[in-house]
C-alpha positions, 0 to 999 in steps of 0.5 A, spaced: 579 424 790 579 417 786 583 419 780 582 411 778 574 412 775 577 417 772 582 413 767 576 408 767 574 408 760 582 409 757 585 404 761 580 398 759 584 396 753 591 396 757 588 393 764 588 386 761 596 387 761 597 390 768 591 384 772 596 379 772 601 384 776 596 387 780 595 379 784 602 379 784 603 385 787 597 384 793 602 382 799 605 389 798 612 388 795 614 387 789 614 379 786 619 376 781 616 377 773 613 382 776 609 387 771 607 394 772 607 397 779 605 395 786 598 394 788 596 402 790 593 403 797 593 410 797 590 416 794 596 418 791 598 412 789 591 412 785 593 418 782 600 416 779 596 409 777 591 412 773 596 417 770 601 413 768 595 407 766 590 410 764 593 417 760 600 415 758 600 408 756 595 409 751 597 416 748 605 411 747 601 405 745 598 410 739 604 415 737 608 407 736 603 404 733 602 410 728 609 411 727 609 404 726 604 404 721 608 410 717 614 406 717 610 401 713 607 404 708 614 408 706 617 401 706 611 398 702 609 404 698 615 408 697 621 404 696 626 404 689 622 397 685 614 401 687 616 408 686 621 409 681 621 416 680 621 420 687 617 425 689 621 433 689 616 436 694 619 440 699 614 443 704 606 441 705 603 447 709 598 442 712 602 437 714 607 442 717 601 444 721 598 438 724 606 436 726 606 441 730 600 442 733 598 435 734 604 434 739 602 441 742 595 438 744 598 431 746 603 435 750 597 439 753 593 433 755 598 431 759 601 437 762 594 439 766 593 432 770 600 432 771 600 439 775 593 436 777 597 430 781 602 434 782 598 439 786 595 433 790 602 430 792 604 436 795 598 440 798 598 436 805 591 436 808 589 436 816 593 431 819 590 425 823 597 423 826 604 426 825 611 421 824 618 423 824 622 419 820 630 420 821 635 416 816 641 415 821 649 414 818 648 406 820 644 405 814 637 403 819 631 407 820 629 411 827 621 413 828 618 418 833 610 419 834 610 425 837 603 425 839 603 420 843 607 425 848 614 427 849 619 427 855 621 432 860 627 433 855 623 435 849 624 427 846 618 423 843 617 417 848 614 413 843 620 412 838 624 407 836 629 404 830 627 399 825 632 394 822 634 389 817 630 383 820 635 377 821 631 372 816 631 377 811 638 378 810 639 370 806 635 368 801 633 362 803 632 363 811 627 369 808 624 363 804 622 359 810 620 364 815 616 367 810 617 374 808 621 378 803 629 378 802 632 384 804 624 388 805 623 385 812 625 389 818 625 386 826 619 392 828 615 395 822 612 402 822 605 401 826 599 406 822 592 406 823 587 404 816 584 410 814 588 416 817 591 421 813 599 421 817 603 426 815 610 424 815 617 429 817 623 426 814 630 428 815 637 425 816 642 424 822 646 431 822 652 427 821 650 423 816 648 422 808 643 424 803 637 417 804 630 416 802 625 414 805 621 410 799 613 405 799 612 404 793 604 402 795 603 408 797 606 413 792 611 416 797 618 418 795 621 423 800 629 425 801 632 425 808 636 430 808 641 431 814 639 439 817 632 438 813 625 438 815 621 435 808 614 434 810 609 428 806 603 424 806 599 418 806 593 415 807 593 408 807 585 405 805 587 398 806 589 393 812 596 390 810 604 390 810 607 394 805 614 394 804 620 400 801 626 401 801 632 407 801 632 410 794 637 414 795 645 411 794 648 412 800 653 408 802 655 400 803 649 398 806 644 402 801 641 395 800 641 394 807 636 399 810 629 397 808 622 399 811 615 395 813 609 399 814 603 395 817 596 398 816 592 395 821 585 397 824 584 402 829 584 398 835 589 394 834 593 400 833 591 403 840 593 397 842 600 397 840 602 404 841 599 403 848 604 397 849 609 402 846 608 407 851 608 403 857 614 398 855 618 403 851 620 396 847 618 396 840 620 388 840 614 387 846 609 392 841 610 388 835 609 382 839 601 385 841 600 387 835 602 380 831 598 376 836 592 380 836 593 380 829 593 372 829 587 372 834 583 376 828 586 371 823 583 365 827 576 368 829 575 371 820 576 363 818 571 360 823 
């Protein structure tokens, strides 16, 4: 489903405004002086787009300029030195009618590609992957793969947690080291390009409500102690893309960042196999960036 070509046509006028933003947004966090959203690297995230762009803004931009130009002509064209002698009107049947039906109709136009977009949020297709996320008490993410296998005691034996890379926690070092202040963690969420990953979030028993957000993705989940809520994604372009906890939870809300990199199929296989035979995230990570920067050097050549 491509939501984009369909608000094509109503999004042309105000596209120019959002073209400088989308360049911005295109290394998949979220820049100073930024305008609009991130850059949208998933179906849904397509969809709330297209809505937003292509359907809300326009019907805003209209009822603004239309109220507007009403308040204009009252000013001009009804005000004591041009209309000495006020009108007694009480009603207009017509007029009366049009204020109402006209908001229905707008209302209406909305409504069904909401509960459309909705609808394709929430009904998850056939997974090609499965991960658990678990928002933990100490304000850090922990990841399972389950379908890489599991332990004799039931646990997935590709897991880890993801926290606040160092660099990223001052302003200047994150500057140097190239990556985004407070976004950056020290192993990212490995997905490959292309595949439809369900996600099952929750929180530690003993902790507090998070939630588990990328805005590139479209995706705002909560993670609620002794909760399965289930979501999906599928990211169609190779990158890093970043999010945060949006739920307030603690000293260290700020803190709790989340890296996703979407990688080829490949690299990928490759990374989880390092995962599976290391059970070291850190080691994983470093395949993944050196295979990542072996691709870099052979694509400029």
């Amino acid at each position: 489903m491509t939501f984009a070509k369909l608000g094509a046509a109503g999004a042309g006028a105000v596209g120019l405004l959002f073209s400088a933003s989308a360049a911005l947004a295109a290394n998949g966090h979220a820049e100073p002086w930024q305008m609009g959203m991130q850059e949208a690297v998933t179906p849904v995230a397509e969809g709330i787009h297209w809505f937003h762009n292509g359907l809300l803004l326009p019907i805003i931009t209209v009822i603004t300029l239309f109220v507007l130009a009403l308040l204009i002509i009252v000013m001009v064209k009804f005000n004591a030195k041009a209309n000495p002698v006020p009108s007694k009107t009480t009603h207009n049947t017509m007029i009366e009618v049009v204020w109402t039906v006209v908001p229905i109709l707008i209302l209406v136009a909305i409504a069904i590609p909401s509960f459309r977009l909705l609808y394709f949020q929430r009904v998850i297709p056939a997974a090609d992957m499965t991960i658990k996320v678990i928002g933990n008490p100490s304000w850090n993410w922990t990841y399972e793969y389950p379908d890489l296998g599991a332990n004799e005691d039931g646990s997935a034996k590709a897991s880890f947690t993801a926290y606040l890379r160092d660099e990223a926690k001052d302003m200047a070092k994150a500057h140097e080291a190239n990556v985004p202040y407070l976004l950056a963690t020290d192993v990212p969420v490995v997905v490959p390009v292309n595949k439809t990953v369900k996600l099952i979030v929750t929180s530690d028993p003993d902790g507090i409500i998070h939630s588990w957000t990328i805005p590139s993705f479209g995706m705002k989940i909560d993670a609620i102690p002794g909760r399965l809520n289930e979501d999906w994604f599928k990211a169609e372009k190779e990158g890093v893309y970043y999010g945060q906890c949006s739920e307030l939870c603690g000293k260290d809300h700020a803190f709790m960042p989340i890296e996703v990199q979407v990688v080829s199929q490949d690299k990928y296989d490759a990374w989880s196999k390092s995962l599976l035979e290391t059970g070291d995230a850190s080691e994983a990570a470093k395949v993944l960036a050196s295979l990542q920067e072996t691709g870099t050097k052979v694509a400029q050549k």
